[in-house]
N, C-alpha and C positions, 0 to 999 in steps of 0.2 A: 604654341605660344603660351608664356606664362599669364600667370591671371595677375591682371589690372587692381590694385586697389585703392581706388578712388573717391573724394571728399570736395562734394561739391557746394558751394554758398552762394545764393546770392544776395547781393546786396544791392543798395538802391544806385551806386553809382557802375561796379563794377560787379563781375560774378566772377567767382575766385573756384580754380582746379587746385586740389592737391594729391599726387598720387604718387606711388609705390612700385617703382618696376627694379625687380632683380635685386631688389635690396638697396634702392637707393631713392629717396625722393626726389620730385621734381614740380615743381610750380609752374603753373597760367595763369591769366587774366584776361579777362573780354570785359569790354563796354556791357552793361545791362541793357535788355531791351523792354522799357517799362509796356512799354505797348504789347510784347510778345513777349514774354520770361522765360519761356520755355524752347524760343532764337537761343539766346546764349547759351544758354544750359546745351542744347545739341550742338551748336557750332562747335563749343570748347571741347566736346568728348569726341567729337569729330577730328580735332586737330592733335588730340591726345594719341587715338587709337581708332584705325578705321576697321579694324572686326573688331566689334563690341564684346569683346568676350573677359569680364569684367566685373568686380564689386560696387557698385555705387552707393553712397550713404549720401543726401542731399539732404540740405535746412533750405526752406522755399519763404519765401514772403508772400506770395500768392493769396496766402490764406489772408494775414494782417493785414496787406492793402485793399484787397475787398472789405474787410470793415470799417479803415481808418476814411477810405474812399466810396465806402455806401454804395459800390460797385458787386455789390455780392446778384442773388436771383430774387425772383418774386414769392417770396415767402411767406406761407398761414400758419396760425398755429390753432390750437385743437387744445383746450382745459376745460373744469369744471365751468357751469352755469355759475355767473355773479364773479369770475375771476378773468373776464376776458380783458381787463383792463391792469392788470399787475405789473406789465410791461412797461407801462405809466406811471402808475404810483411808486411802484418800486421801493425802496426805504425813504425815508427822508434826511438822511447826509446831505448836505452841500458843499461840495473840491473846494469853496471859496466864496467861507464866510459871511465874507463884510460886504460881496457884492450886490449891490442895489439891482444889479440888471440881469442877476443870473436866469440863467434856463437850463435846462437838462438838455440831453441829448434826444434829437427826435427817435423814439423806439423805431426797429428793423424792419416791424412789421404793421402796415395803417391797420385803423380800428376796422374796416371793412374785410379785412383777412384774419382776426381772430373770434374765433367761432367757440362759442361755451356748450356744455355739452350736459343733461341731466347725466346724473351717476353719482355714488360718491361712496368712497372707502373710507373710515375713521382713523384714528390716530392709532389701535392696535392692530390695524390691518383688515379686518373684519367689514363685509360689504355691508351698507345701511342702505344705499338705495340704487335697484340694477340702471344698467345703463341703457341711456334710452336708446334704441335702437331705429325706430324709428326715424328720429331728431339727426341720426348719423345720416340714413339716407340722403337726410337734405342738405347738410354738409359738404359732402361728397359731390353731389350737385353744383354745389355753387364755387365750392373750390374748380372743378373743369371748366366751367363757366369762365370763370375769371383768369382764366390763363394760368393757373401758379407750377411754379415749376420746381416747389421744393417744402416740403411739410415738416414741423416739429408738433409734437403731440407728449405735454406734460399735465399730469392730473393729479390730484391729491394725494398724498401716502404712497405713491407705486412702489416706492423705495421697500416697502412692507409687505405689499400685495399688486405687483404688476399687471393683475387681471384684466380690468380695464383698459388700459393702454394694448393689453394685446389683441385685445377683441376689436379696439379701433385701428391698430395695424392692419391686420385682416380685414377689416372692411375696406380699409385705403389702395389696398394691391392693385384692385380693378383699376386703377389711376395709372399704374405704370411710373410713379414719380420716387423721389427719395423719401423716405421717411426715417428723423432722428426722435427717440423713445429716449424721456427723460431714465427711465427707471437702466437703461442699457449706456448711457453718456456719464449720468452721477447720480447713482443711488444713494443721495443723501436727504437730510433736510434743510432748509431753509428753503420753503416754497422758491423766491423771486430768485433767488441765485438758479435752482437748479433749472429754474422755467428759462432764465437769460440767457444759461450755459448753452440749452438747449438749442434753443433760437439761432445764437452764432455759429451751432456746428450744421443746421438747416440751411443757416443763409449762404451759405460757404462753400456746402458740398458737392454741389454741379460743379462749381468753378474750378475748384482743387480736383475734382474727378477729372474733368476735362485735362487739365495740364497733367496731371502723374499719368494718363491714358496713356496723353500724348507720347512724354518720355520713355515708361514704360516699354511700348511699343517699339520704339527705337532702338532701345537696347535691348529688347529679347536676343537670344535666350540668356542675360547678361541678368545679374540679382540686383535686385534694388531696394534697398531701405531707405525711410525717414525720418529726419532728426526732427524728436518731441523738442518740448517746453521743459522736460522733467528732466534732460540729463544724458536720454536715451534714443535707442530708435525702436521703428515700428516695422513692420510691414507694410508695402506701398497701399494692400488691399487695406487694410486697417486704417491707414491713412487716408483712403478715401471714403471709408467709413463714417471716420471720426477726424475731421479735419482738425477741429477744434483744439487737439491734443498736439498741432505742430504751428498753432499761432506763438511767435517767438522764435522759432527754432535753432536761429543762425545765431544770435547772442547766448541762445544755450551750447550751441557747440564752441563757441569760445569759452565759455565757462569752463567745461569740460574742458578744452584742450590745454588751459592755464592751467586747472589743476593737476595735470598730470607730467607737463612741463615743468611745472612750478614743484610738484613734490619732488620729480626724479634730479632736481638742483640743491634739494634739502630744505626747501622753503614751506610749510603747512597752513600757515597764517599770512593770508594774502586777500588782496583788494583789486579786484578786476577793470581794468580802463581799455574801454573796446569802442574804439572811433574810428568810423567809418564816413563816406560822403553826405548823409545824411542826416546820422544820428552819435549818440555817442552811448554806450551800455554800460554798466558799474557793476558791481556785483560782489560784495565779501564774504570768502570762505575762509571760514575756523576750521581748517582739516577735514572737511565732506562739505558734500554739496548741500546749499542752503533750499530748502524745499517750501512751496508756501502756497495757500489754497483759496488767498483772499486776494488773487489777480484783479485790474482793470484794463481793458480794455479802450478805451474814445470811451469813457465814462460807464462802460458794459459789464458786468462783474463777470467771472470764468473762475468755475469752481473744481475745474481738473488741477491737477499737484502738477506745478511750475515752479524752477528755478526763481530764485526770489531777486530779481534781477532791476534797476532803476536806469528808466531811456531818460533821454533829456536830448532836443533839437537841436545840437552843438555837434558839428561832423565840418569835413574838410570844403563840403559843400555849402556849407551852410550863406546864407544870403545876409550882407551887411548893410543896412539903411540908417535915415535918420528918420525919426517919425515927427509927427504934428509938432512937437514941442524942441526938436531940436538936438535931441538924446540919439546915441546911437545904438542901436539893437542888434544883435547878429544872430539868425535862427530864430524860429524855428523852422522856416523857410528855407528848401535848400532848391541848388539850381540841381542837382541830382546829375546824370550823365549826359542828356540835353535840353539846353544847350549845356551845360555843365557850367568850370568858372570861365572867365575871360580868357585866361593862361590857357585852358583848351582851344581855340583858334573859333568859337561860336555865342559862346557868353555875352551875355549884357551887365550884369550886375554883377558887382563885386562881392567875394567870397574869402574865407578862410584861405582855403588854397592859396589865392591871389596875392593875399597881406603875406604870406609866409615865401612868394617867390620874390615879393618886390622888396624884402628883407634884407635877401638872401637867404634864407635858409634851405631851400631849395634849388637846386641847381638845375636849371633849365634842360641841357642836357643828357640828364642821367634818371630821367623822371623814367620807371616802370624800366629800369634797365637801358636807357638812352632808345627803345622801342616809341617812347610819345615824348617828344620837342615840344618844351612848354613856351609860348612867345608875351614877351612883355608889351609888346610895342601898342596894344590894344589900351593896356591895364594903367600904365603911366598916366593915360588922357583922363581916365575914369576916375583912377585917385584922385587929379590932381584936380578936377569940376568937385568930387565930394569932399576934397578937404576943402576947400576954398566955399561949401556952405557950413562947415561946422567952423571953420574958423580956424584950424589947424594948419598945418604943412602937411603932405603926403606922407611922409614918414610918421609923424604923429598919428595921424590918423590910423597906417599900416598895423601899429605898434596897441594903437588904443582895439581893435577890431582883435585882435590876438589877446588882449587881458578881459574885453567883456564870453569871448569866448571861454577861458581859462574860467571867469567865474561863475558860469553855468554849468561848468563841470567838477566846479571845487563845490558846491552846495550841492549835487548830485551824491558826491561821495561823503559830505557830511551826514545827508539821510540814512544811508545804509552803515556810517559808522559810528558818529560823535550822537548822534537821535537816539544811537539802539545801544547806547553803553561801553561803544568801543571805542578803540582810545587807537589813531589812524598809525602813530609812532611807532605801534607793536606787531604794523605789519610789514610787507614788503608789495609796491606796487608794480603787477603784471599787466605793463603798456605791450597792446597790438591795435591790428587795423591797421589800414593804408596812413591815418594822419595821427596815431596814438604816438609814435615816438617824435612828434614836432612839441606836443606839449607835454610829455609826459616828467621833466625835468623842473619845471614850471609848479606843475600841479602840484609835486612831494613837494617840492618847497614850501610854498604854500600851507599842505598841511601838514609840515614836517616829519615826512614820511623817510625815513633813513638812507633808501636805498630804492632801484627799481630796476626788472628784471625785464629783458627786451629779447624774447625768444628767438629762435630761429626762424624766416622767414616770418615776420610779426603780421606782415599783410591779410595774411591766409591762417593764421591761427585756427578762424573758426573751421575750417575746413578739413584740419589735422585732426580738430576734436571730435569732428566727427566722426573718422575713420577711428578715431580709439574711443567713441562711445559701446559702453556694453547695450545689451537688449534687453529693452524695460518695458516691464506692464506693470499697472498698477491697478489697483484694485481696491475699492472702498464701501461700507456699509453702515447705515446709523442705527444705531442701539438701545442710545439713551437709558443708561442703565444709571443707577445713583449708588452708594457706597456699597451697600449692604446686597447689591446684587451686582455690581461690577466690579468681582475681587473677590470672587468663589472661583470654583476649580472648575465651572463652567465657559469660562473664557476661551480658553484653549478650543473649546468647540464652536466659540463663534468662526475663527477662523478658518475652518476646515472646507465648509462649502466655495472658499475665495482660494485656499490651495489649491484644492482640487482643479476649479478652472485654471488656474494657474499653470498649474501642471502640465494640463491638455492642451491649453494655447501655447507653452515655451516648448512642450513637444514636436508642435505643424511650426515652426516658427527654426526647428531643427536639432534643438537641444535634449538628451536625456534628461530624467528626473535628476540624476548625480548631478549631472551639467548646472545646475540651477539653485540659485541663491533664494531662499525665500527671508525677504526682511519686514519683522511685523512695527505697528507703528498705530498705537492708542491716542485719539482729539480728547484730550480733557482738561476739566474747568473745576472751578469751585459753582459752588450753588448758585446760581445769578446771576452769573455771568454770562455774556454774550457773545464773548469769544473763546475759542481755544487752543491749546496749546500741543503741537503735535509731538509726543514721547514717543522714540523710541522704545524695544519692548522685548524681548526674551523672553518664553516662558521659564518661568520660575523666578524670575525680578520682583525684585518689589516696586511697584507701581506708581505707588505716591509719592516714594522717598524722591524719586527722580522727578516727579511731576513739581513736585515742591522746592526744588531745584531751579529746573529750568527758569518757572514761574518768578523766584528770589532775580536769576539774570537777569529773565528780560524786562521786570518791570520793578525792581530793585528790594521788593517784598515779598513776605508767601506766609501763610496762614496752615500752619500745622494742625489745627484744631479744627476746621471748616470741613467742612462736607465736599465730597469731591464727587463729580458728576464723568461719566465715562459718555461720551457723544455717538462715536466714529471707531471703527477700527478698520486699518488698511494695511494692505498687503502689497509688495512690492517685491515684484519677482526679477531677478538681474540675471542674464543668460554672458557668456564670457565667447565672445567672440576669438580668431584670433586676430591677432595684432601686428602688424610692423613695428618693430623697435627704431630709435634715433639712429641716423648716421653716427658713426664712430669714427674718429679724427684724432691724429698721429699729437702728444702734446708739443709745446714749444714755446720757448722764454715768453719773458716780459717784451722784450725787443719786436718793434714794430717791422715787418718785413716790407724790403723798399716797395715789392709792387702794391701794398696795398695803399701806401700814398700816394694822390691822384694831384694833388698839387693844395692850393692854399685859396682864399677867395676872401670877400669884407663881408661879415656878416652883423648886424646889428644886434647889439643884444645893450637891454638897459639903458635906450637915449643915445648907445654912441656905435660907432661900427669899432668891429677889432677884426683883425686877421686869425681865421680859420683853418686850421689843417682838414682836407677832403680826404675821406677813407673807403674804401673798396672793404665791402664787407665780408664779399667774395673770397678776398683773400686774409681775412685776421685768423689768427689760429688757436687753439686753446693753449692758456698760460700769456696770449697778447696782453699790455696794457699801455695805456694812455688818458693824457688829461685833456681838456677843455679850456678854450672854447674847440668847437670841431663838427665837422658833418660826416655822418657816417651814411653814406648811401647801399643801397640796395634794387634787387627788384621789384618786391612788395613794398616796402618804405622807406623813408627817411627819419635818424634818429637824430634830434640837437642835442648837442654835449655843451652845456654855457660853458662857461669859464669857473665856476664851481661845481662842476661835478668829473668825474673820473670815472674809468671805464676800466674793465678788468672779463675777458672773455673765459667764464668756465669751463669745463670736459665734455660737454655735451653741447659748443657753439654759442650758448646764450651769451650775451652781454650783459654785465653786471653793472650798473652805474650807482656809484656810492655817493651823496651828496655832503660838502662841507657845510 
């Protein structure tokens, strides 16, 4: 039997297969099972292929809803004496300002399970005072004592001199429990980041070990990777390692699969719009993936290199009310897969979905492939009690629940484009997810974005990107070097020690050294500054010219004269898998072919209904085109074409939509 290769996602409503047999793609979809993640995940490869004999690449949520949901293990952590409270103090930033009532987030782990510890290594690495060893016995004690079932252990400087941390590893063994070592998760500096990073990939790690066990298991002797935060994937063992490194994963593997999608159409400068039941993901790429080391988490910092990606509680699921005052909200509450919306046949409250089927925009019939019959007869009653407290008609209200969603997704994309310099005109937006092409026509308008690009199977995107993500390690270490010593001809030797392992882990990982991209990448700042900027890096570049560059970009100035500070240097090792290329499809006119129109239907668009032409997406063929208004359905989704905008199907299936 040939080998399976297979991109699995889950997501908070549905859990999305995509896979590769004989050369031709072919898509599933199962309900998520939030209660059991790891149900869907084997039902669907189950119904795929019952000898597992197969590629798996999976993006899990496992890890992030154990944070988001305080659902993680009973976690201690283990630092210096006088630091056991960091996890508290933390920086003093406030998400929000002006708030009279604010409060942090309760830390991961209560004051009763961080234990301080005499020892201490200086800022050049060098021991000043050994560790007590004693003081550990008793630790160790009272950790068994108290049940815990998962240890992080971060100490002063290890990033310098991991000594310490090793010596309390070694004492912890006798425990039989996990244990994540700041100086082995992120050797870097900033105390409270690399302590927090720490923390989350402890609290996480039973849970996420348990589920990859699980799958694992199932598909032996069948390979299975995991899609990082970065772009990439890992190793399942690694993954259960280091969970830490795959919170996000499934908006990363859309990321990826739009840019590869998005480049092989001609398009480089693109704006990522990834709505799914839950959530909705953003994300703009200038021609590479955008990388970024100042993650949050439910207010938690994460200091591993993630895709620089912005969520926001706007998804097809998403939950529409009025609140105390009378205003109507939509998200960040979603009704998730159960009960899901009303139109699922178990729903109580009204949702996205629901406004877009009572529209029209949706066809009842043809939902997931005419596989799930979406029914109104619930959803009518429920409009028609909640327009009648805002004061509306149903329709109104339908129409008003689709533009407050619209504008939480239009301010999402303003952070990561019009905030950061970019100007949204000069990209092209790539709508997927199951409910991205309902607004994705909408949204460019809005921010007058010229065109937008509606891939093959849009549903499953994330799932494609996975199967075409490369194998990524990365690799980081702090240096803190200042002009006169970071820009000698000793540079080139800091990174030798992080090749090296490099080398060795994309080896067991299955790649020769040939095989293997090594890309180097310098954090630097001017004097004083508190943050910095990640440079790309060649040896033999000049370093500042570029640093002073980037710097002029992003924050519209740069200081040629200033002293420039070298932080960080990181190593990033890309392994090149192979790949499945796109289906290839015979071309053919502009002329609409009769079976792909399904007939005509009254769709509301702008206050009024107008008559729709219904398209079978199944059947459009490259060189099709067509205008709006119109519904273009599918098995993953549905795309709205208003009455301004036009559609034009490129060489490789995607749909082009140009807007007047």
């Amino acid at each position: 039997m040939d080998l399976l290769i297979i991109g699995v996602d889950t997501g908070g409503t549905f859990t999305d297969f995509l896979y590769n047999h004989g050369g031709r793609w072919r898509v599933y979809k199962v309900l998520s099972t939030p209660d059991d993640p790891a149900r869907s995940v084997l039902q669907g490869l189950e119904h795929i292929t019952r000898v597992f004999s197969c590629r798996v690449v999976h993006g899990s949520t496992v890890a992030t809803n154990a944070v988001l949901e305080r659902k993680g293990v009973k976690t201690a952590v283990i630092t210096n004496a006088g630091f056991e409270d960091l996890l508290v103090l933390g920086r003093q930033n406030r998400s929000r300002l002006y708030d009279l009532f604010y409060r942090k987030p309760d830390p991961l782990v209560p004051a009763s399970l961080r234990f301080g510890i005499q020892g201490r290594i200086d800022a050049s690495g060098s021991q000043v005072q050994p560790l007590d060893a004693e003081a550990l016995d008793g630790i160790v004690q009272s950790i068994r004592e108290q049940g815990v079932q998962s240890i992080a252990v971060c100490l002063l400087f290890s990033y310098l001199n991991p000594g310490h941390e090793q010596a309390v590893y070694a004492r912890l063994q006798e425990l039989g429990l996990p244990v994540s070592m700041s100086h082995a998760i992120l050797p870097e500096f900033r105390e409270f980041e690399r302590l927090s990073t720490t923390v989350l990939n402890a609290y996480v790690s039973p849970v996420m070990s348990g589920y990859l066990q699980r799958i694992k298991d199932s598909l032996a002797p069948s390979l299975l990777r995991i899609m990082q935060s970065n772009g990439g994937s890992i190793s399942v063992e690694q993954a259960m390692q280091e969970p830490v490194r795959t919170i996000l994963s499934g908006p990363a593997g859309g990321v990826v699969g739009a840019l590869h999608t998005a480049g092989a159409a001609g398009f480089e400068r693109i704006i990522t719009l990834d709505m799914g039941g839950t959530s909705t993901d953003v994300c703009l790429v200038d021609g590479e993936l955008p990388l970024s080391t100042e993650a949050c988490l439910s207010g938690l910092p994460l200091g591993v290199p993630m895709l620089d990606i912005h969520t926001v509680g706007a998804g097809g699921g998403s939950i529409a009310v009025l609140d105390e005052g009378g205003a109507l909200k939509v998200g960040p509450e979603s009704a998730g897969s159960d009960p899901g919306p009303i139109c699922y046949g178990r729903g109580r409250q009204i949702t996205v979905t629901d406004a877009h089927l009572f529209l029209g925009r949706l066809r009842p019939d043809r939902f997931l492939g005419g596989e799930m019959v979406l029914d109104k007869t619930m959803l009518n009653q429920a409009l028609t009690i909640m327009a009648g407290q805002a004061g509306l008609d149903p329709l109104q209200l339908a129409e008003g629940i689709l533009a407050v969603a619209d504008a939480n997704m239009e301010r999402a994309i303003r952070v990561i484009s019009v905030e950061k310099g970019y100007d949204p005109r000069e990209f092209t937006l790539v709508s997927f997810g199951g409910a991205g092409g309902l607004h994705c026509a909408g949204l460019a308008m809005l921010l007058s974005i010229p065109r937008v690009l509606i891939p093959v199977d849009p549903g499953v995107l994330s799932a494609r990107g996975m199967v075409q993500a490369d194998v990524i390690r990365d690799y980081s270490l702090t240096v803190m070097l200042r002009h006169k010593d970071a820009f000698c001809e000793h540079l080139e030797k800091m990174f030798r020690p992080l090749e090296q392992k490099a080398l060795h882990d994309m080896q067991e990982a299955g790649f020769a050294s040939g095989e293997v991209s090594l890309q180097h990448f310098l954090d630097m700042r001017y004097k004083g500054q508190s943050f910095e900027i990640m440079v790309p890096w060649e040896p033999g570049e000049n370093k500042t010219d570029k640093f002073h560059e980037l710097h002029r970009q992003k924050y519209g100035h740069h200081h040629p004269d200033r002293e420039v500070e070298l932080v960080n240097v990181r190593l990033r090792a890309v392994g090149f898998p192979d790949k499945p290329g796109p289906d290839l499809l015979p071309h053919a006119g502009p002329e609409l072919p009769d079976e792909a129109r399904l007939g005509e239907a009254k769709v509301m668009f702008q206050g009024g209904f107008c008559p729709a032409v219904i398209l079978d997406r199944n059947e459009l063929r490259p060189g099709n085109e067509f205008s709006g208004p119109a519904i273009v359905t599918e098995y993953t989704s549905t795309v709205v074409f208003p009455p301004f905008a036009r559609g034009r199907v490129d060489h490789l299936g995607n749909i082009i939509m140009e807007l007047s």
